[in-house]
N, C-alpha and C positions, 0 to 999 in steps of 0.2 A: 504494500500500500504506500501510495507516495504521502508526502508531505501536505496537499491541500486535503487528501482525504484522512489524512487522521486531525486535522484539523477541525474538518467538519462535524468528525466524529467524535475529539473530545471536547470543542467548544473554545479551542483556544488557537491565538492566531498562528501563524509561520513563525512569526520571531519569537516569540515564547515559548513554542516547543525550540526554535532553535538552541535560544536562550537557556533552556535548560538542559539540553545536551551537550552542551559547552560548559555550564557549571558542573555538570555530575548528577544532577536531579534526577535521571536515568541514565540505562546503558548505554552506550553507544549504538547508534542505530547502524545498524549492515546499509552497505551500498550494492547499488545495481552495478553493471560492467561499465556504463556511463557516468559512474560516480552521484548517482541520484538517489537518496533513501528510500530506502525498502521496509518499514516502520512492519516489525512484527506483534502479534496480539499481547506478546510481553511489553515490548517501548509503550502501546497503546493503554494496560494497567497503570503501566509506571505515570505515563502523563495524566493521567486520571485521578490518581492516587495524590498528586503533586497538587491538582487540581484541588480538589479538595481540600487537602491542608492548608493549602492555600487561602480561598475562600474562609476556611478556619481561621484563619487569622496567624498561622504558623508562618512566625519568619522563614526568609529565602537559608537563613543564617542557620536557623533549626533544625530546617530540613534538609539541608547539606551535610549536618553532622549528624542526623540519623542518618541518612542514606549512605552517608558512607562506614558508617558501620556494620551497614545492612552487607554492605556491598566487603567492606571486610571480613564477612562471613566468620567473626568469632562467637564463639558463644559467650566468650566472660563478658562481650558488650550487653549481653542482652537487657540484664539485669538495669542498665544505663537507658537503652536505648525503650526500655518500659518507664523508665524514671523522666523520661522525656517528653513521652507522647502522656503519662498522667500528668505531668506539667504544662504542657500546650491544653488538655483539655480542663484543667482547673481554671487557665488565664482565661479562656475559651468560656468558661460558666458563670465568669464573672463579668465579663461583657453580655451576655445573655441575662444573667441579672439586671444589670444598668437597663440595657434596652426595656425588661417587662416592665420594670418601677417605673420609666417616660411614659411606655406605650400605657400603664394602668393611669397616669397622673393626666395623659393626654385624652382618657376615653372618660375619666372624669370633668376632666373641663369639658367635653361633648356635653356629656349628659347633665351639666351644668349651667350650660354656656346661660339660655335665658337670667336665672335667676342670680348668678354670680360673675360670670366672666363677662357679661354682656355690661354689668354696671362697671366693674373695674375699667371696662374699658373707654367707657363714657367718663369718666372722673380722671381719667388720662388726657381726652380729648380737651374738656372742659380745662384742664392744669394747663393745657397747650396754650391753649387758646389765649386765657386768661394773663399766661405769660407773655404773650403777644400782640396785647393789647387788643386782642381782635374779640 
């Protein structure tokens, strides 16, 4: 599979897959006789997998040092390279926290807005105003 079609297929563009076969985030992609990638269902996990951590919020920096652990295939890392990913997902639950406490404080000014948001917001206008002699 070339390069626009694993593109397609993991959602991410040419340069970011190239970008990350250049840093290590995956193996090395095999080439064609014409030196064109040949992206097998393995590179295609790996960019997926990157993908996501990514979206995760897992630095570029994180995920180079798990992968290369991965890719050093020891086992005394493992223990490390678990120590890693329950660290990215605790940083990970603590932004998910942040967001629910906006998104719950945001659904209450909704269901608020007539009888409270709507006057704060009037007594804003009015301070403007009044500020401005207008």
């Amino acid at each position: 599979m070339n390069i626009k079609e694993a593109a397609k297929l993991t959602g991410l563009s040419n340069a970011t897959i190239r970008y990350y076969e250049q840093i290590g985030l995956i193996m090395p992609v095999p080439r064609k006789a014409n030196q064109l990638r040949d992206f097998t269902e393995r590179n295609i996990n790996q960019l997926n997998f990157a993908k996501k951590m990514r979206n995760a919020g897992v630095s570029v920096k994180h995920l180079q040092e798990y992968v290369e652990m991965v890719f050093d295939d020891d086992d005394k890392t493992i223990p490390i390279r678990k120590e890693l990913l329950k660290e990215q997902a605790d940083e990970m639950q603590e932004r998910i926290d942040k967001m629910q406490a906006a998104h719950d404080h945001l659904l209450y000014k909704i269901e608020n807005y007539d009888n409270h948001l709507r006057q704060a917001e009037d007594r804003l206008v009015n301070e403007r105003n009044n500020k401005n002699g207008l």
